[in-house]
C-alpha positions as a Markdown table, in Angstrom:
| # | Residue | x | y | z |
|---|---|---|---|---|
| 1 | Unk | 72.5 | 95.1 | 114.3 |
| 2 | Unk | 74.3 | 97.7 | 112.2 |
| 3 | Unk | 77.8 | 96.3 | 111.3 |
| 4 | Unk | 80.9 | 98.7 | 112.1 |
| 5 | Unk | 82.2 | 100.8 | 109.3 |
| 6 | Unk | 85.8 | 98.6 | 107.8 |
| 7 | Unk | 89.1 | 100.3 | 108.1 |
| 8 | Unk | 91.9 | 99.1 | 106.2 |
| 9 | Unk | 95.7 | 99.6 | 107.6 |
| 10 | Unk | 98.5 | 99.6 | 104.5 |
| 11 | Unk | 101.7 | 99.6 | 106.3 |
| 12 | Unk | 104.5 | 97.3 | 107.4 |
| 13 | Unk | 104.0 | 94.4 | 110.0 |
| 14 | Unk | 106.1 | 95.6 | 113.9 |
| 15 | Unk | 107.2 | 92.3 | 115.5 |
| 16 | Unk | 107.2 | 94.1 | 118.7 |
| 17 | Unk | 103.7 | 94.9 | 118.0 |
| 18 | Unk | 104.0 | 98.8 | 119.2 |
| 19 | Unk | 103.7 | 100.2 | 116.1 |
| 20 | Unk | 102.9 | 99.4 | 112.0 |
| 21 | Unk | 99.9 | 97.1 | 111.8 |
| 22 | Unk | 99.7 | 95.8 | 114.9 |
| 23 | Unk | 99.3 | 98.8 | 116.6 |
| 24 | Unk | 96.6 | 100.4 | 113.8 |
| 25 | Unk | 94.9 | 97.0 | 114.1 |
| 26 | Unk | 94.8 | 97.5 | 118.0 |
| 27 | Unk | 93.6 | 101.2 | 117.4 |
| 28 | Unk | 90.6 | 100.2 | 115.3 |
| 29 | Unk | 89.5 | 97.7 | 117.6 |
| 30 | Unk | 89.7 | 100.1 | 120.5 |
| 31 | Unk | 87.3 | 102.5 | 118.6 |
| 32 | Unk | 84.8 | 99.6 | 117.2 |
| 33 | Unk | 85.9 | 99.7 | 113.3 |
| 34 | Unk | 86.5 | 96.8 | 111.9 |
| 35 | Unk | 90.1 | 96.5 | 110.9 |
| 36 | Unk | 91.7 | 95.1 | 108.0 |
| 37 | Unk | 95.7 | 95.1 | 107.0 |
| 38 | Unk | 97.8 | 95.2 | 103.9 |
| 39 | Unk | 101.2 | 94.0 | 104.7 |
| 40 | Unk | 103.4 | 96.1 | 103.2 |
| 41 | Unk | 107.0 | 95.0 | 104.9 |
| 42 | Unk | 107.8 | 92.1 | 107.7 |
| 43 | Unk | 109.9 | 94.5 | 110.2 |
| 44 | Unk | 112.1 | 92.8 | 112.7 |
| 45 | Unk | 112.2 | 95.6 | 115.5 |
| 46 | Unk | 111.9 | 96.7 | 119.2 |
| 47 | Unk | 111.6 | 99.9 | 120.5 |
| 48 | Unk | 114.6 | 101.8 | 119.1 |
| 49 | Unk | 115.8 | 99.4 | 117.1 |
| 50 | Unk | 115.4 | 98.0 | 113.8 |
| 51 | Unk | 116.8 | 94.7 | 113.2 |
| 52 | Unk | 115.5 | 94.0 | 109.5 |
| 53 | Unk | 113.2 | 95.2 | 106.7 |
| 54 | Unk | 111.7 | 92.4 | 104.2 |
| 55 | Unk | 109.3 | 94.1 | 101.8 |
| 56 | Unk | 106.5 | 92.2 | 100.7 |
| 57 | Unk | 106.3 | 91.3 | 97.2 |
| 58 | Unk | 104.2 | 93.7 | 95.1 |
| 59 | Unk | 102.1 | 91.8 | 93.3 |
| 60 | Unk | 101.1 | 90.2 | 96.5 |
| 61 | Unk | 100.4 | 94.0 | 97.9 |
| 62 | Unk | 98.2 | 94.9 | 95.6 |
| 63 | Unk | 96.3 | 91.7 | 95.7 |
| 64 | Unk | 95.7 | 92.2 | 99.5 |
| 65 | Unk | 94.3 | 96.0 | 98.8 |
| 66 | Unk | 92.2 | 94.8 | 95.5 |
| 67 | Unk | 90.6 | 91.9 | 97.5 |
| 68 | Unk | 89.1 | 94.1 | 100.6 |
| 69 | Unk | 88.2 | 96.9 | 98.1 |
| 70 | Unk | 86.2 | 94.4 | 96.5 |
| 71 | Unk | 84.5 | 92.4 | 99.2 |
| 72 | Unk | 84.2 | 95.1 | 101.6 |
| 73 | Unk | 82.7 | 98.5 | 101.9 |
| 74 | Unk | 85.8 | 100.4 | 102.9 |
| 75 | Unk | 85.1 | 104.0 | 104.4 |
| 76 | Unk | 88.8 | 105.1 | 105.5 |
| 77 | Unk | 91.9 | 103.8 | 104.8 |
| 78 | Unk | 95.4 | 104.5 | 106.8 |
| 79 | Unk | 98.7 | 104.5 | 105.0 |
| 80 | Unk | 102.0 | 104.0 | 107.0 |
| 81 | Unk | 105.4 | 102.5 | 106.1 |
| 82 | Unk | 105.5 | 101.3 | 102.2 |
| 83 | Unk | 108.6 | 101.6 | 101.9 |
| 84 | Unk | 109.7 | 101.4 | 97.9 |
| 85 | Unk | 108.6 | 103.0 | 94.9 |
| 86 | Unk | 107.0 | 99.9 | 93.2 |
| 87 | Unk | 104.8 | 99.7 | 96.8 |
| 88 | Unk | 103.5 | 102.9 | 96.7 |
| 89 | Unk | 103.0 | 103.1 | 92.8 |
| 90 | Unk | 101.3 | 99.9 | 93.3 |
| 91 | Unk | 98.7 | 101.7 | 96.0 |
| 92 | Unk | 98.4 | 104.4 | 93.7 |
| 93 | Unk | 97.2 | 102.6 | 90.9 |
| 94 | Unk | 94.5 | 101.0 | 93.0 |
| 95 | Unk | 93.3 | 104.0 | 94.5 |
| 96 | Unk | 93.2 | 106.3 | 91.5 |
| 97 | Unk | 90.8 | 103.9 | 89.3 |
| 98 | Unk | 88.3 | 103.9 | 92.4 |
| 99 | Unk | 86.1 | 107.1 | 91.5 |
| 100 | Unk | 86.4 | 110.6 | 93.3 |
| 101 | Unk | 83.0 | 110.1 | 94.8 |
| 102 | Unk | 83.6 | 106.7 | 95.9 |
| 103 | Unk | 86.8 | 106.5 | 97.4 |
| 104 | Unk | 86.7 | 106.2 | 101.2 |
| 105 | Unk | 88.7 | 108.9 | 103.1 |
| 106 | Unk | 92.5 | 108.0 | 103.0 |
| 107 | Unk | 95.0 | 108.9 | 106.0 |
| 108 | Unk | 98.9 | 109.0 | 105.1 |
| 109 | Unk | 101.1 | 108.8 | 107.6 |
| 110 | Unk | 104.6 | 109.0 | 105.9 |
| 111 | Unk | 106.8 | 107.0 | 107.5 |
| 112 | Unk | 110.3 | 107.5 | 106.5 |
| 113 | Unk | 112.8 | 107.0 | 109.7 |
| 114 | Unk | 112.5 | 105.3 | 112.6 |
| 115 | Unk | 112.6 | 106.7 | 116.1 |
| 116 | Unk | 116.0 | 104.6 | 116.3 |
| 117 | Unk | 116.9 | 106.4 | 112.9 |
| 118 | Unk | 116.6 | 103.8 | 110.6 |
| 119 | Unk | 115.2 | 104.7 | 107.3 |
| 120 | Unk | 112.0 | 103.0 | 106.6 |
| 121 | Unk | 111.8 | 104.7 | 103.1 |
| 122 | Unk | 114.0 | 104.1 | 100.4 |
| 123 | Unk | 115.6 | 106.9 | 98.9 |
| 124 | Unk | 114.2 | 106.8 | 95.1 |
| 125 | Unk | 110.9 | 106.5 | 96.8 |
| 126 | Unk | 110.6 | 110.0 | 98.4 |
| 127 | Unk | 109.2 | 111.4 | 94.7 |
| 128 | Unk | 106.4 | 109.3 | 94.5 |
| 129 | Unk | 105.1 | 109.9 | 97.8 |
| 130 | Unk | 105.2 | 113.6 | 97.1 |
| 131 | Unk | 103.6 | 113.5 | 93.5 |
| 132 | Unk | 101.2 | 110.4 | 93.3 |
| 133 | Unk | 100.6 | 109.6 | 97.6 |
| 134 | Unk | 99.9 | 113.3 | 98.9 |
| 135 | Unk | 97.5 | 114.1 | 96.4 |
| 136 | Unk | 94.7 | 111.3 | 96.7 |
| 137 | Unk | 95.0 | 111.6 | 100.7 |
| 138 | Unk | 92.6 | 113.3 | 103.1 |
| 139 | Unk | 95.1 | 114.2 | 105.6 |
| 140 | Unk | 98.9 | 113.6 | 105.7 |
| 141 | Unk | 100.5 | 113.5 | 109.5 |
| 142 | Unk | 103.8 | 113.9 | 108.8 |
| 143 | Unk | 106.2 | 113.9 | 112.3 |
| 144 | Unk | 109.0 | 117.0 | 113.0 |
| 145 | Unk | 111.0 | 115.1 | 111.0 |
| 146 | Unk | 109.1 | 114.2 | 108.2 |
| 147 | Unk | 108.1 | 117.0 | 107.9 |
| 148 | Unk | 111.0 | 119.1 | 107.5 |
| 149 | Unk | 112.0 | 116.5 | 104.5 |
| 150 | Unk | 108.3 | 117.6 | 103.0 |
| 151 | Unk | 108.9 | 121.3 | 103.2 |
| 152 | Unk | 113.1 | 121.0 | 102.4 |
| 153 | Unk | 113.8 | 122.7 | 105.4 |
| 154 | Unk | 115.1 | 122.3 | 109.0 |
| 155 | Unk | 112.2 | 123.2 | 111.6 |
| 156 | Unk | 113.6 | 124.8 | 114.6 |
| 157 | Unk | 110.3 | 125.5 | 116.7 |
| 158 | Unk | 106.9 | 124.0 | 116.9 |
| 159 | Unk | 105.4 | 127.4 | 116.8 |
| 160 | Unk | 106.8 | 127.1 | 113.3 |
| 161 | Unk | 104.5 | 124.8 | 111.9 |
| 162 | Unk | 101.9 | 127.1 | 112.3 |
| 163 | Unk | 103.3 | 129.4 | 109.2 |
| 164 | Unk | 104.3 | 125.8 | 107.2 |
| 165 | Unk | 100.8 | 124.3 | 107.8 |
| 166 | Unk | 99.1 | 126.6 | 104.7 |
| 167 | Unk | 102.2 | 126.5 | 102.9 |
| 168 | Unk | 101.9 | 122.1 | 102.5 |
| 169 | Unk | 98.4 | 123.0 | 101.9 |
| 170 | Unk | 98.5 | 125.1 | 99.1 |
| 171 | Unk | 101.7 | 122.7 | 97.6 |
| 172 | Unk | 99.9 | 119.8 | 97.7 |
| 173 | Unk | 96.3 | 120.5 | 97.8 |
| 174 | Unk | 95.4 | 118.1 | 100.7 |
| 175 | Unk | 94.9 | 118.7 | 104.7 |
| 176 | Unk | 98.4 | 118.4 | 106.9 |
| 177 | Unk | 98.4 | 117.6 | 110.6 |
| 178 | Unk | 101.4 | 118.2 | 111.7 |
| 179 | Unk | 102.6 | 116.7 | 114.6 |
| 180 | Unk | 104.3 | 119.1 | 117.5 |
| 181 | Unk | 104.8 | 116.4 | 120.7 |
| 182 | Unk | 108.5 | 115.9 | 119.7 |
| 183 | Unk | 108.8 | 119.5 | 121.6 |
| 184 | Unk | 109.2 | 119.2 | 125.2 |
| 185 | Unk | 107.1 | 121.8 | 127.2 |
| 186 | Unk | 103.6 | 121.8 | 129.7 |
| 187 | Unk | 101.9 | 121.3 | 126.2 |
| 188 | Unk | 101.9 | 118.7 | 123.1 |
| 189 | Unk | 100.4 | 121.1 | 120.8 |
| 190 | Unk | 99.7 | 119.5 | 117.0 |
| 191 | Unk | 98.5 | 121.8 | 114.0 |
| 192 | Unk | 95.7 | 120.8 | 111.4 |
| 193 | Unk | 95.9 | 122.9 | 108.4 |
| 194 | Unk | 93.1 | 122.4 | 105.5 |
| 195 | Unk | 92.4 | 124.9 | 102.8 |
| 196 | Unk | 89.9 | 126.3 | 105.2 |
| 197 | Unk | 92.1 | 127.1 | 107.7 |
| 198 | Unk | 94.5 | 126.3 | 110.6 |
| 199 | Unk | 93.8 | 124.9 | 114.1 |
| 200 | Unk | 96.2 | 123.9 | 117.1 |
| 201 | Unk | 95.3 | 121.1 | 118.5 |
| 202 | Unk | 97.1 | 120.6 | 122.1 |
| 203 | Unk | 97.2 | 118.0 | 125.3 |
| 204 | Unk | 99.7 | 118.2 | 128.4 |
| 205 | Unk | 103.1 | 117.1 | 127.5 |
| 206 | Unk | 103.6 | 113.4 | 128.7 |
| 207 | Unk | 107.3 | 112.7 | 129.2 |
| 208 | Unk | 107.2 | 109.3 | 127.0 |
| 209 | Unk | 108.8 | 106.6 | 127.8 |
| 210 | Unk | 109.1 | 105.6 | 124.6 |
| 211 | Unk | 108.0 | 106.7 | 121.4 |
| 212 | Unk | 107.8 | 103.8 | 119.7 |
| 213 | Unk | 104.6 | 103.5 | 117.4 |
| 214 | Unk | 102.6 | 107.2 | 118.8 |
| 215 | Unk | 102.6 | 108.6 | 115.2 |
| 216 | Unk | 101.1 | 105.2 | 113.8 |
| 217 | Unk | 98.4 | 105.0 | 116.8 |
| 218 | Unk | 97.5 | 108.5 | 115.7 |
| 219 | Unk | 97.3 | 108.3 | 112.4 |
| 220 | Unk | 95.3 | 104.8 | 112.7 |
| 221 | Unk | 93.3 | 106.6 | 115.7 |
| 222 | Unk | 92.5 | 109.5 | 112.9 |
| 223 | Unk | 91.3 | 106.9 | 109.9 |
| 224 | Unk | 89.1 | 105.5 | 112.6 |
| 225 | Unk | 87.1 | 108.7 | 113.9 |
| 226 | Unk | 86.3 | 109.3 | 109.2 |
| 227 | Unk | 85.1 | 105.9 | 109.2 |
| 228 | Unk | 82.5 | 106.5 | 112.1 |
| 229 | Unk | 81.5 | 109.7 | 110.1 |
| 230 | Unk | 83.7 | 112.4 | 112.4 |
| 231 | Unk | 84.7 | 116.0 | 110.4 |
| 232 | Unk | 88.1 | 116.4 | 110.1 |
| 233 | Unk | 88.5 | 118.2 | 112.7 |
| 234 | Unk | 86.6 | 116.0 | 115.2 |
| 235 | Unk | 88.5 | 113.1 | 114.6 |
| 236 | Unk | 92.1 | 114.8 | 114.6 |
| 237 | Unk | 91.1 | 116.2 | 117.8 |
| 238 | Unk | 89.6 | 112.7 | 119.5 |
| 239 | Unk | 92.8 | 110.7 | 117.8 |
| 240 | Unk | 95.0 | 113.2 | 119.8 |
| 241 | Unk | 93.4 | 112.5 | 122.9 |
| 242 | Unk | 93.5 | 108.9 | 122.5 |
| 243 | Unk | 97.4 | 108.9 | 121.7 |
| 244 | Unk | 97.8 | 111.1 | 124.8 |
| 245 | Unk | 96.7 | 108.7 | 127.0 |
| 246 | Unk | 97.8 | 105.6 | 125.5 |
| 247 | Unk | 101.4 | 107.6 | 126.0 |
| 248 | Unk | 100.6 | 108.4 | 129.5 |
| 249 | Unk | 99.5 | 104.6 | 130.8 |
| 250 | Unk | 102.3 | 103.2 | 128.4 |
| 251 | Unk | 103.7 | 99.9 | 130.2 |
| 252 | Unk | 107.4 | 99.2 | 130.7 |
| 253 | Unk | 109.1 | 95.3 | 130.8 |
| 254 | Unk | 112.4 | 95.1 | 132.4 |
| 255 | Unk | 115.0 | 92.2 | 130.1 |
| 256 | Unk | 118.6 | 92.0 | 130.0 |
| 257 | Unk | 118.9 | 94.8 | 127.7 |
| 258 | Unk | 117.1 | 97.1 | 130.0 |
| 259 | Unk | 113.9 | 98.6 | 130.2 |
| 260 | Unk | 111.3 | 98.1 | 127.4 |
| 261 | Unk | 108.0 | 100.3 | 126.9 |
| 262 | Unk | 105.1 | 100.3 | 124.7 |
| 263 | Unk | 101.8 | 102.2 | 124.3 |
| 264 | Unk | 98.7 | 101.1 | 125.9 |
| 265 | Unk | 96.2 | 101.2 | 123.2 |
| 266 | Unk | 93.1 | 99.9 | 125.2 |
């Protein structure tokens, strides 16, 4: 029997386990890719809260990435929280010596703050996402947030992501999906802009418990549907579906600080 196209998650490690590796690794294994990780941070953290950040040291980073690059025949790979400048500089090296034709497809999610509002990015580290990161990815699914820091401007509407889409596109030269749901209304509508176009991409609004780890799941969801050969558009559109209902049948724990929730990725 065939064996199932590898997926490799670079991001930081949720001890909660709704969101950063745990969460992609739970993703993969819901869509039959075989996932692998690259520890990026040791977050201590519950939904809305982030307790502590330990980054990883680089050296051992890059040995992680080098070592399933090597061994394994990687088709997509998912980048979430890496946190520093030496981290992503790091990645980049790695991934710009693999040649164009080669490399497997390459998902950034840019994590920067926290649902709680925690930042998850240093400051100095912002630069080298925008000029090294963005350009060797396939797709970048930057959140409301995120993606107003991207653009350098405050985003009122989700109907005005539509005229930013092509705008990121054309800056950057790589595809955007940018992420609407943070919108209340009867519909979470996301838009995928690519230098062919622009597409909306919408489910019913689900009134979420918690937010805690959707943008990861997606993003994860996303990398898997390139490894099993999906089009862009395909996988953005399955990966939206997936986080939709994993959002819908999330699961809530009641503890002496109150109610607790997390996705349901299977």
């Amino acid at each position: 029997m065939e064996p199932p196209p590898v997926t490799i998650t670079i991001a930081g490690s949720d001890s909660s386990a709704g969101a950063g590796i745990q969460a992609d690794l739970k993703t993969f294994t819901y869509f039959r890719v075989f996932g692998q990780s690259v520890v990026t941070c040791v977050v201590a953290e519950v939904p809305g809260k982030v307790q502590k950040v330990q980054a990883v040291d680089v050296d051992t980073v890059r040995e992680q990435l080098s070592l399933s690059l090597e061994y394994f025949p990687v088709r997509a790979i998912k980048m979430g929280m890496l946190y520093s400048k030496e981290i992503i500089g790091a990645v980049c090296d790695i991934l710009e010596s693999i040649p164009l034709d080669k490399r497997p497809s390459m998902v950034v999610d840019p994590v920067m703050i926290a649902s709680s509002g925690d930042r998850l990015l240093e400051a100095d580290a912002l630069g080298s996402y925008l000029d090294r990161l963005f350009p060797l990815a396939t797709v970048v699914t930057p959140n409301r947030h995120e993606t107003a820091i991207i653009y350098g401007q405050t985003i009122g509407t989700a109907a005005e992501l539509e005229k930013i889409g092509p705008e990121l596109v054309r800056r950057y030269g790589t595809a955007f999906l940018l992420k609407g749901g943070h919108w209340p209304g009867d519909l979470a509508i996301d838009y995928l802009a690519t230098q062919d176009g622009i597409w909306s991409l919408s489910e019913p609004f689900v009134p979420a418990k918690s937010t805690h780890g959707t943008g990861c799941t997606l993003s994860a969801a996303l990398a898997a549907g390139l490894a099993l050969g999906d089009d862009l558009q395909a996988a953005a559109r399955r990966a939206k579906a997936f986080v939709t209902r994993a959002i819908a049948e999330s699961m809530t724990w009641s503890g002496e600080h109150g109610p607790v929730s997390a996705l349901k990725h299977w």
